[in-house]
C-alpha positions as CSV (number, residue, x, y, z in Angstrom):
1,X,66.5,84.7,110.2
2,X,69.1,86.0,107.5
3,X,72.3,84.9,107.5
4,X,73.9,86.5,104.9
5,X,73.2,90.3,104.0
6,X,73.1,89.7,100.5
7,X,72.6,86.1,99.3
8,X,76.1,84.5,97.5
9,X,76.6,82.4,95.0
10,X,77.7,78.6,96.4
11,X,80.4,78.5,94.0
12,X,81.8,81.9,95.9
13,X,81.1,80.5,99.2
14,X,83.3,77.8,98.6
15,X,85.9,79.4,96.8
16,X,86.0,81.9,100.1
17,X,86.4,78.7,102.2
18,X,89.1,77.5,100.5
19,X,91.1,80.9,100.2
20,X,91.0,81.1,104.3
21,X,91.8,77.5,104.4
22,X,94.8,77.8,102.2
23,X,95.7,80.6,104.2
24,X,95.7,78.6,107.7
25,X,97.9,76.1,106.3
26,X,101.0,78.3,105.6
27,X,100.2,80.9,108.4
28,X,101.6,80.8,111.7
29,X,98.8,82.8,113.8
30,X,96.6,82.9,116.7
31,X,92.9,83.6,117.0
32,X,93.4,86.9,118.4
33,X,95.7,87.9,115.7
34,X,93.2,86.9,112.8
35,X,90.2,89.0,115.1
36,X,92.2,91.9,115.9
37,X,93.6,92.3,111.8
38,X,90.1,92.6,110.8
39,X,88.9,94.8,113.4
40,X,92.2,96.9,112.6
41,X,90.9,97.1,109.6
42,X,87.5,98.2,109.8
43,X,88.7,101.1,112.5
44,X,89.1,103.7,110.6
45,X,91.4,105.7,108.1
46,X,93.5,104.1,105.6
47,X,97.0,105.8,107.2
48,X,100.2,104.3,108.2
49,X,100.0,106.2,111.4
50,X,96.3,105.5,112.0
51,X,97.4,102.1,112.4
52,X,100.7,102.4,113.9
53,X,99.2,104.5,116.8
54,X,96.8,101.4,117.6
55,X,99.7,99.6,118.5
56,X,101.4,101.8,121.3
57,X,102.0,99.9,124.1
58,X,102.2,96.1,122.7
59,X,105.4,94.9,124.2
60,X,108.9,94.5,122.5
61,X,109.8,90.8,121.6
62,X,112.8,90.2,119.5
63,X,112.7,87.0,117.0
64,X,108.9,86.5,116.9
65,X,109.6,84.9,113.4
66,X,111.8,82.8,114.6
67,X,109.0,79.8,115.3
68,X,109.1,77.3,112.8
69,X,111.7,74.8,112.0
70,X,110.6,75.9,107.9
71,X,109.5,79.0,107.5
72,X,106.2,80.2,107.1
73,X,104.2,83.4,107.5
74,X,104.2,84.5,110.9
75,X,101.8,86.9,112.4
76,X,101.7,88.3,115.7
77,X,100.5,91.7,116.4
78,X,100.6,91.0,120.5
79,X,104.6,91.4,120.3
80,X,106.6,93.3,118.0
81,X,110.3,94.0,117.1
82,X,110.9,97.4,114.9
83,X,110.6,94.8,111.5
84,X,107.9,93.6,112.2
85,X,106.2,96.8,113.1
86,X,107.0,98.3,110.0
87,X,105.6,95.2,108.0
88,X,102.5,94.7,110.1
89,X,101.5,98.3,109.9
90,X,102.6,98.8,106.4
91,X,100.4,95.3,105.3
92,X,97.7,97.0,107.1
93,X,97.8,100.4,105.5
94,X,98.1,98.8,101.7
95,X,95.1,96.9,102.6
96,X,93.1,99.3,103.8
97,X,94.0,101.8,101.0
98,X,92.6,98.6,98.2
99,X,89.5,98.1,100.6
100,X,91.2,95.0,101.7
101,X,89.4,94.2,105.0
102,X,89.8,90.3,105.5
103,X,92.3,88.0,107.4
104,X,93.4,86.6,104.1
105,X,93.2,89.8,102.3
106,X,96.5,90.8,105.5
107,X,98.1,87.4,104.8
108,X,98.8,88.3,101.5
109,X,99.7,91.5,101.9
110,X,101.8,90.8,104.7
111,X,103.9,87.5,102.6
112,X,104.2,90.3,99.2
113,X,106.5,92.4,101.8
114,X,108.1,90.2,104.0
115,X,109.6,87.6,101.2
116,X,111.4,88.6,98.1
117,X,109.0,89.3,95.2
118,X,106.3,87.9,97.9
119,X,107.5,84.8,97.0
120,X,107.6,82.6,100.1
121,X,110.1,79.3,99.5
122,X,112.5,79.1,102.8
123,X,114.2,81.0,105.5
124,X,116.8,82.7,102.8
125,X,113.4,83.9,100.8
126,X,112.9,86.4,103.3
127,X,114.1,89.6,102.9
128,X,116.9,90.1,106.0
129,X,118.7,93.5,105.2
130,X,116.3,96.2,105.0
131,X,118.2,97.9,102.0
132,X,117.1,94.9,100.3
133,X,113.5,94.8,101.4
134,X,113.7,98.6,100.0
135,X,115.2,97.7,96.5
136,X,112.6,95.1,96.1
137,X,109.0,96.7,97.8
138,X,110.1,99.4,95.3
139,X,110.4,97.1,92.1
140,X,106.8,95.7,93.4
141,X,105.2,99.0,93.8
142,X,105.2,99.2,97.7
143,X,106.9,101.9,98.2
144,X,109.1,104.9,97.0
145,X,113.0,105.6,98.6
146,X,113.0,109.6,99.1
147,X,116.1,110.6,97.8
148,X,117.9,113.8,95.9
149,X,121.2,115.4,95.8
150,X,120.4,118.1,97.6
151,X,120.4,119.2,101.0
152,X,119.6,117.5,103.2
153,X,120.5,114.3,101.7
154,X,124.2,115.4,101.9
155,X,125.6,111.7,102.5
156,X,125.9,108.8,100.5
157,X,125.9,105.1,102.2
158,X,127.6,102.3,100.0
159,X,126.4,98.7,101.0
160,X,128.6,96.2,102.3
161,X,127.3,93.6,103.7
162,X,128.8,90.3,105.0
163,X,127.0,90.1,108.8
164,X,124.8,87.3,108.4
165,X,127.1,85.0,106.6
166,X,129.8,85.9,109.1
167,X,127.8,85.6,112.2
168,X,125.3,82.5,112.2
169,X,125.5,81.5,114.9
170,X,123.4,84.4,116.0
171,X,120.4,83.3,113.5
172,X,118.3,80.6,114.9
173,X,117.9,79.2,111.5
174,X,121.2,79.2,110.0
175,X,122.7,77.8,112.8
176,X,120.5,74.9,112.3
177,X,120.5,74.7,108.7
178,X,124.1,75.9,107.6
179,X,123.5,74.6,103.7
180,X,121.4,78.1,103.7
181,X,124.3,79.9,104.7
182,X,126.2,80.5,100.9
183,X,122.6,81.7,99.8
184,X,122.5,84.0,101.9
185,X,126.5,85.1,101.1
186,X,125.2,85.3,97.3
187,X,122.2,88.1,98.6
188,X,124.5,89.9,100.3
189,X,127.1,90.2,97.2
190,X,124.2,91.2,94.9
191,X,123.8,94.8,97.2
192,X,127.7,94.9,97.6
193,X,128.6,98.7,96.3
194,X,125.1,99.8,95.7
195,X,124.7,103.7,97.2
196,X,122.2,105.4,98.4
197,X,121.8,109.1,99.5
198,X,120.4,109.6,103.4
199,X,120.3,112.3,105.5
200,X,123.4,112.6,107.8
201,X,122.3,113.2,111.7
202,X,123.9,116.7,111.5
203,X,121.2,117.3,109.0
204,X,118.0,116.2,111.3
205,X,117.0,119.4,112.7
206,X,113.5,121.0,113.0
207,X,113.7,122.8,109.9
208,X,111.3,123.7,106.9
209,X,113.9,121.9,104.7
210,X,113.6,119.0,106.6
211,X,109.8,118.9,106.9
212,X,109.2,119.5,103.2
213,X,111.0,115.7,102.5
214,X,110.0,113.9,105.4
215,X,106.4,113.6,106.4
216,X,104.0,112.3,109.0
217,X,104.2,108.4,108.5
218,X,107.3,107.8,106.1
219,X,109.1,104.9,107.5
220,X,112.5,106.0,108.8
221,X,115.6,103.7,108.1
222,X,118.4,104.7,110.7
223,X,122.0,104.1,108.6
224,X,124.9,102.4,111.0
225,X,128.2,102.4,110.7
226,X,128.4,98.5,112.1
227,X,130.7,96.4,109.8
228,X,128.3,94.2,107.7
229,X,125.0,95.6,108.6
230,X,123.1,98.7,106.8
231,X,120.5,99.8,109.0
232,X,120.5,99.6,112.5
233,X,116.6,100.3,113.8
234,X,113.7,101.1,111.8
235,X,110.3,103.3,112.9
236,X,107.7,105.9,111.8
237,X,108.1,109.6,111.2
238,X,105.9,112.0,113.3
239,X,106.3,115.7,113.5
240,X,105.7,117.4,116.5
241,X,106.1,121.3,117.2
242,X,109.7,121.1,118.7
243,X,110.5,118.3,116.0
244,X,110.9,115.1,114.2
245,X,109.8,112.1,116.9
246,X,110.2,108.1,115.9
247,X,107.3,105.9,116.5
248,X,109.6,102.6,117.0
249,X,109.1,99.5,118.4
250,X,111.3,100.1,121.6
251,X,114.2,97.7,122.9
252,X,114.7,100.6,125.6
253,X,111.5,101.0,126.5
254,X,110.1,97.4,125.9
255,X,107.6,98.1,124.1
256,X,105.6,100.2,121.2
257,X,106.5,104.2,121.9
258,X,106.5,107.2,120.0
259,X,109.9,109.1,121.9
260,X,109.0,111.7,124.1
261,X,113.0,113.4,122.8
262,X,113.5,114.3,119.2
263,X,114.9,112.1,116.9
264,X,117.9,113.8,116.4
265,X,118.4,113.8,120.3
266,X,117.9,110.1,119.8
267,X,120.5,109.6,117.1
268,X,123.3,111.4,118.9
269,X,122.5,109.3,121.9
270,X,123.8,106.2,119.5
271,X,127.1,107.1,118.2
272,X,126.9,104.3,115.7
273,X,124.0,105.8,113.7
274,X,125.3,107.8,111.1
275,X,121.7,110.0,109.5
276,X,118.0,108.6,108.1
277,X,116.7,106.9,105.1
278,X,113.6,107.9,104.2
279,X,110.3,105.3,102.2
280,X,107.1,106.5,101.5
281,X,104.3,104.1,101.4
282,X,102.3,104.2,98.2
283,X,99.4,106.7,98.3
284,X,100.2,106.8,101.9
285,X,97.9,109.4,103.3
């Protein structure tokens, strides 16, 4: 009987051991997680919607991450918020795209995106406003911001945000650790002023100027107009004939969905969303 189909050095057995081990220790997971990553993985394509279709359907759950008293990698693909859609599918697509097909090989990618620099430490290591997690994937290589000063990135969104310093009491872990709290205050005054051009909601029509900037699979950042906070929901582009749809973890519809009305129907349904942001994946296909 073979167990192996090609015969490893011990030395690399045990180094493979002690990679997964390592990985249980600071991973919060179940075993159905760690199967269904790898068989995500070995299902096909390496595209962010190849994965993010395989999730329709898993139900909504806010604060997933929110599990530990100290914070460590948490991964759950049985119940998703629109964050952690983004990140799980995005982890999954960067993997698949390096020929990355192991539970460890996810862990990794997933901490690199979720933490600042991929540098897990504590609670105010992770990165909390998306226009951050932007500025830094980008730094690391992640991802690109689509942006231009032309049409129809007509609008320009300068940061200012105060929300989680100012409201702790709705974050599970501030509220329990407030010494965290004037770290977090100190993150939010390094994106103070910084601008960005996004694509007012006036501007998200089906046009051929539209779908020559955003494509199939781009993660799409909707801009707010709530004080303190930058972007209010986060999905997946998908073009269909009568338009641009969002593939978005659903509070609405409690659970995975790509919208049945256009996004543009969607963001004049929500008079607090101002227009889109729009990051490409690296190499995303």
């Amino acid at each position: 009987m073979r167990l192996f189909n090609s015969i490893k050095p011990f030395a690399t057995i045990c180094f493979l051991w002690a990679a997964l081990t390592a990985t249980a220790q600071h991973v919060t997971y179940s075993q159905a997680d760690s199967t269904e990553i790898v068989a995500l993985l070995q299902s096909g394509e390496p595209s962010t919607l190849h994965f993010a279709n395989k999730l329709l359907g898993r139900p909504y759950v806010a604060h997933t991450l929110e599990v530990n008293d100290n914070e460590q990698l948490v991964v759950n693909t049985r119940e998703l918020d629109c964050t952690t859609l983004v990140e799980t599918v995005t982890a999954l697509t960067i993997c698949a795209q390096n020929s990355q097909h192991t539970f460890a090989d996810y862990c990794n990618a997933l901490r690199q995106l979720r933490y600042r620099q991929g540098q897990l430490t504590d609670y105010t290591s992770r990165l909390h406003y998306f226009s951050d997690w932007i500025e830094d994937k980008e730094k690391m290589g992640f991802v690109t911001e689509i942006q231009s000063t032309a049409a129809p990135f007509t609008a320009v969104q300068q940061l200012d945000l105060y929300y989680m310093s100012q409201h702790p009491s709705a974050y599970a872990a501030l509220k329990k650790h407030p010494e965290l709290i004037p770290e977090i205050a100190r993150q939010e005054r390094t994106l103070k002023s910084l601008c960005f051009r996004y694509i007012p909601k006036k501007n998200v029509r089906n046009t051929a100027a539209l779908r020559s900037v955003v494509k199939d699979g781009d993660i799409i950042a909707i801009t707010c107009r709530k004080p303190g906070l930058d972007i209010a929901h986060l999905g997946f582009a998908v073009w269909k004939e009568d338009g641009l749809h969002l593939l978005n973890a659903s509070q609405l519809h409690k659970k995975v969905v790509l919208e049945p009305m256009t996004l543009r129907q969607y963001l004049y349904k929500h008079p607090s969303h101002t227009g889109i942001r729009i990051i490409r994946i690296q190499n995303n296909k």
